[in-house]
N, C-alpha and C positions, 0 to 999 in steps of 0.2 A: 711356394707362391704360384698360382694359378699365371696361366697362359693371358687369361686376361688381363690381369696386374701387369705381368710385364708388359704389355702394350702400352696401359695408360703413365709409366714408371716418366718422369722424367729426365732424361737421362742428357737431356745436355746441359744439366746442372754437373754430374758427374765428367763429363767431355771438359765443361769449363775448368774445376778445379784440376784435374791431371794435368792439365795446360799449362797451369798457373805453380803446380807441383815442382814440373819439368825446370821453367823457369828458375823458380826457386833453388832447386839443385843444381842450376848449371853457377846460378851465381858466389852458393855458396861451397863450391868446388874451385872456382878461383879464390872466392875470399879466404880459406881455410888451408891455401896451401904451404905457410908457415909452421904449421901446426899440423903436417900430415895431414891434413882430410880427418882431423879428428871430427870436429863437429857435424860436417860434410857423412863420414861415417856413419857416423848415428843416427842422424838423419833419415837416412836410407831406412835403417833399423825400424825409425819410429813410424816411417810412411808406410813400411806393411804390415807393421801392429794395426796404423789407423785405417788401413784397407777392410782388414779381417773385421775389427771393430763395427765398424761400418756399414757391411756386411753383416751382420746381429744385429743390429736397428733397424735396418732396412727389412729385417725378416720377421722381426717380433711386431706385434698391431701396438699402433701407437697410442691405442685407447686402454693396451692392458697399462702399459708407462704413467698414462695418465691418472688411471686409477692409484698407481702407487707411488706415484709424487711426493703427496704429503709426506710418507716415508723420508724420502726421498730428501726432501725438501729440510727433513727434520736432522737427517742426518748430516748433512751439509753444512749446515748450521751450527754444529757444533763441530766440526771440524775446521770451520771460519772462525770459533771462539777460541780451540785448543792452538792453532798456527800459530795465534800473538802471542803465544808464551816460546815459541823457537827462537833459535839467532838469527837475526835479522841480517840479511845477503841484499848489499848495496842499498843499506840502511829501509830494509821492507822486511817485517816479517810476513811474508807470503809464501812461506813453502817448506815441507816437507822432506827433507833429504834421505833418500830411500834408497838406499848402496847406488849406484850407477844413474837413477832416476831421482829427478827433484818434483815433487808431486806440488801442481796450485791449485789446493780446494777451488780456490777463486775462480779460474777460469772452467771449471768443469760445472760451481755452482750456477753457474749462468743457463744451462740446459732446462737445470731441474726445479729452478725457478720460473723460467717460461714456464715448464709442464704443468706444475704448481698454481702459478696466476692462468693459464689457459684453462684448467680445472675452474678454478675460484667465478674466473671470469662467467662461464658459458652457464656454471648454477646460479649467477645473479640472473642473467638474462632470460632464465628458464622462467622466472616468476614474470616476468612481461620485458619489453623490448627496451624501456624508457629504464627499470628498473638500475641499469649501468650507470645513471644519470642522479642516481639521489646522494645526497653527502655522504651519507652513513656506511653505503656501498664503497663509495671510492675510499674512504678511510679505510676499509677491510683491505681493497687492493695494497692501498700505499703502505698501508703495515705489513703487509706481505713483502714486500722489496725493500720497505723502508731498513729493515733488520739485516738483510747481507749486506745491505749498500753500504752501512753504518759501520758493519762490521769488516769492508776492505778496505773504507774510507781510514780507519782504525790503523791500516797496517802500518805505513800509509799505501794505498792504490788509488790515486786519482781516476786514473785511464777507465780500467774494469769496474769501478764505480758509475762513469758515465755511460760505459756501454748498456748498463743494465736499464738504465732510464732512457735510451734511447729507445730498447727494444720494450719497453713499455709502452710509450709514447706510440709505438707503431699498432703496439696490443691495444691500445684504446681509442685507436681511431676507427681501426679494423672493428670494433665493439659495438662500436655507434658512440663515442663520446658528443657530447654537446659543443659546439664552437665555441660556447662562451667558457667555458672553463679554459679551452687554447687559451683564448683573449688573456681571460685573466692572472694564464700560468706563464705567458708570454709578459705580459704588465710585472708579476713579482718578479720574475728574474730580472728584468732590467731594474728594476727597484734593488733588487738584491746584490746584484754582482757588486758594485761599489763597497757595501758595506761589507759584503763577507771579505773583501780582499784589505777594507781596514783594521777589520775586529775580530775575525773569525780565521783568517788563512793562515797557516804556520810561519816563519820564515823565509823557511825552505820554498815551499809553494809563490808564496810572493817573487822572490828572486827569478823561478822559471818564468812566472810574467812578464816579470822587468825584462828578463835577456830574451825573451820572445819579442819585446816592446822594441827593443834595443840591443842586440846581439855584440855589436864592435863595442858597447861598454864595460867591457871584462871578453876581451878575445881569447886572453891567455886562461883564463877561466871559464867558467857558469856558460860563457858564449863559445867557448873553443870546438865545441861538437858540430852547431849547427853551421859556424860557420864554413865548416870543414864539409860539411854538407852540402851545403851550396856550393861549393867551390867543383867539388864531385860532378855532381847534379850537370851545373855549367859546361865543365869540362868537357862532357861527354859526346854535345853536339847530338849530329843527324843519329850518326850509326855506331857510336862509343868508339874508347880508344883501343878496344881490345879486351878479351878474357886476356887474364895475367899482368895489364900494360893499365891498370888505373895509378894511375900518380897516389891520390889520397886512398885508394886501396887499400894498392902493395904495399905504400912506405908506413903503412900503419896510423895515418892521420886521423882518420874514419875509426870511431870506436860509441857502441860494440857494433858492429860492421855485418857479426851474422844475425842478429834479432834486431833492435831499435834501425838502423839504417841501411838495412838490404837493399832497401829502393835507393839508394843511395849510390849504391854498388852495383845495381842496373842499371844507373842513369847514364855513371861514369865509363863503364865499360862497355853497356850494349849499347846505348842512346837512346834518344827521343822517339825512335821507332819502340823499340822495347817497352822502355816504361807507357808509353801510349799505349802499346796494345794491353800491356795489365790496366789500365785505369778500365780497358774496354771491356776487359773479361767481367771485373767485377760490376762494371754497368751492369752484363748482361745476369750473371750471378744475383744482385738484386729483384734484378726485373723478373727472372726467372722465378726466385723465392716466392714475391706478391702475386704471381701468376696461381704459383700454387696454392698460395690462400685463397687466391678468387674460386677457384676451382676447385677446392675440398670439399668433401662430401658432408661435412658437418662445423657448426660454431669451432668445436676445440680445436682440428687439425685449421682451420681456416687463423687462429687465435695464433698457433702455436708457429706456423709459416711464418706471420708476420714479427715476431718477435725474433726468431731467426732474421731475418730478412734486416731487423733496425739490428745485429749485433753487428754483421758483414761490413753496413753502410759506414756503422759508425768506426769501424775498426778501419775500415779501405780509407774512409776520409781524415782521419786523427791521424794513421802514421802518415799518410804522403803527406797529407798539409805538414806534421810537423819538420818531417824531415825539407821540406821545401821554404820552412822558414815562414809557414803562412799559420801555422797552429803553433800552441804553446807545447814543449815536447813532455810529454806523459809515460813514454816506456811500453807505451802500446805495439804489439807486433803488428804485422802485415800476414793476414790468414792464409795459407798453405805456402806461405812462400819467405817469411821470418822462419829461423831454426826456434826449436822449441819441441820435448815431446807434449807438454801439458795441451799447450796449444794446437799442435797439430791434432791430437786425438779427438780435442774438443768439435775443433771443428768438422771433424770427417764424422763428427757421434751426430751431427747438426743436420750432412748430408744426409747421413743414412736416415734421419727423423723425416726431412723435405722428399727421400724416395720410397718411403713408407705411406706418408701423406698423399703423395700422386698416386702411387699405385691403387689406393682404395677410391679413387674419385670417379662418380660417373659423368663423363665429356658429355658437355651440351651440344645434341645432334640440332642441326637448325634444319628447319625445313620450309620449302620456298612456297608460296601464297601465290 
């Protein structure tokens, strides 16, 4: 990488997430201390896998990846179809058990899908500007995503189903989409929600509504997590009660306490200072991301930013709201800072793409009149 590159590299995307790393490991070194620092362990492990990883995207041009998406894309895809024939772990087949490591197609297909539709995308737009905007185009888009969506929706993964469409949503605004398609996409869904939740939602799914609706209606059940959450959250006050000193921590209340409710576990033990400052990181994490889109030197790295940029948003807003009791709970992590290797690598494979991205950008020199 040229002298240059690293100048334009933006690197307090990388400052942010070690931040957010640190965190992560401090909370899940008290939470894990039951369990020796098993999970805490690994951790470790996984976070300088996702260094090195990271490290290779950040070095490889993000236009060769592009080119071989499709691949990419194809491959994924059928590893999304082979999953649903595994055992299914906490009623999901989602994953891979691979001696020591549990592999999620799911959360790695999210990459190579952006790549995939930021491909798709930038050759519609090459035949003219408005081109993004005919029916026929967008139906190519939505059959591009429609197919994994379908297929995590399958497992079941509600969560990483929505994240894809978020990061879409960010993909076609960044595009030039027409407002009236918002309007009209904004119109179905409120149309829609009703009836999918009469005719179309599982059980299962319904219930998490209901107890998100209404949590003390089964506390010893379906609602005993979130409200165990709250209760955390509460507890914690200004400055928490303590690394090792959470009530619904230690006694085990809080479950699982190192992936779905980690913020949980920094609300209770570090406080409102803590958890504040992560809402903050990942403000700036966002904001950083769309910066880089603004400032990519072409459509695809400008496409492919922003779709990153809707996964972070929607994953930092899903688990905190759930665990706060304001979202429905979906099993969505909290990015570098939920345990998880799938996850963690994903998202550091996301960094290295966003420090590839800036690296190759030329900064708009202003000059004064």
């Amino acid at each position: 990488m040229r002298k240059r590159e690293l100048k334009n590299i933006e690197w307090g995307l990388l400052v942010a997430v070690i931040i957010l790393c640190i965190i992560g490991l401090v909370a899940l070194f008290s939470a894990t201390q039951e369990t020796e620092y098993g999970d805490f362990n690994k951790q470790c492990i996984w976070l300088v896998v996702s260094l090195v990883i990271m490290v290779a995207f950040m070095l490889i041009d993000y236009e060769m990846l592009v080119k071989i998406s499709p691949i990419l894309y194809g491959i994924f895809i059928l590893l999304l179809i082979v999953v649903l024939f595994t055992t299914p772990i906490n009623g999901a087949s989602s994953w891979f058990n691979i001696g020591f490591f549990s592999f999620q197609p799911g959360e790695f297909a999210k990459i190579f899908v952006i790549l995939f539709l930021a491909l798709a995308m930038s050759k519609i737009k090459e035949r003219g500007t408005t081109e993004i905007n005919k029916p026929t185009r967008l139906l190519i888009i939505l059959a591009i995503i429609g197919l994994p969506v379908l297929l995590i929706i399958k497992q079941p993964d509600y969560g990483t189903a929505a994240a894809f469409l978020v990061a879409l949503a960010l993909m076609l605004i960044t595009a030039g989409i027409d407002k009236k398609y918002i309007i009209v996409t904004v119109l179905i869904m409120a149309i829609s929600i009703p009836l999918l939740y009469n005719f179309v939602l599982p059980d299962h799914a319904k219930k998490r509504i209901d107890i998100f609706l209404n949590p003390e209606s089964d506390p010893r059940g379906a609602g005993y997590n979130i409200i165990q959450s709250k209760l955390a959250i509460g507890a914690g006050g200004l400055t928490g009660m303590g690394l090792f000193k959470g009530n619904q921590t230690q006694l085990g209340f809080l479950y699982p306490k190192t992936t779905d409710f980690i913020y949980s576990v920094i609300g209770e033990e570090m406080g409102f200072i803590a958890a504040g400052a992560i809402i903050i990181l990942y403000v700036f994490l966002v904001t950083k991301c769309i910066y880089v889109a603004k400032t990519a030197k072409d459509e695809v790295g400008a496409l492919i930013a922003s779709g990153i940029a809707g996964i972070f948003l929607f994953h930092m807003v899903e688990n905190i709201g759930m665990v706060m009791g304001l979202l429905p709970i979906t099993g969505v992590p909290l990015p570098f800072i939920s345990y998880g290797g799938s996850s963690l690598i994903t998202n550091f494979i996301c960094i290295g793409i966003l420090l590839n991205i800036s690296s190759k950008r030329q900064k708009t020199i202003f000059v004064s009149r």
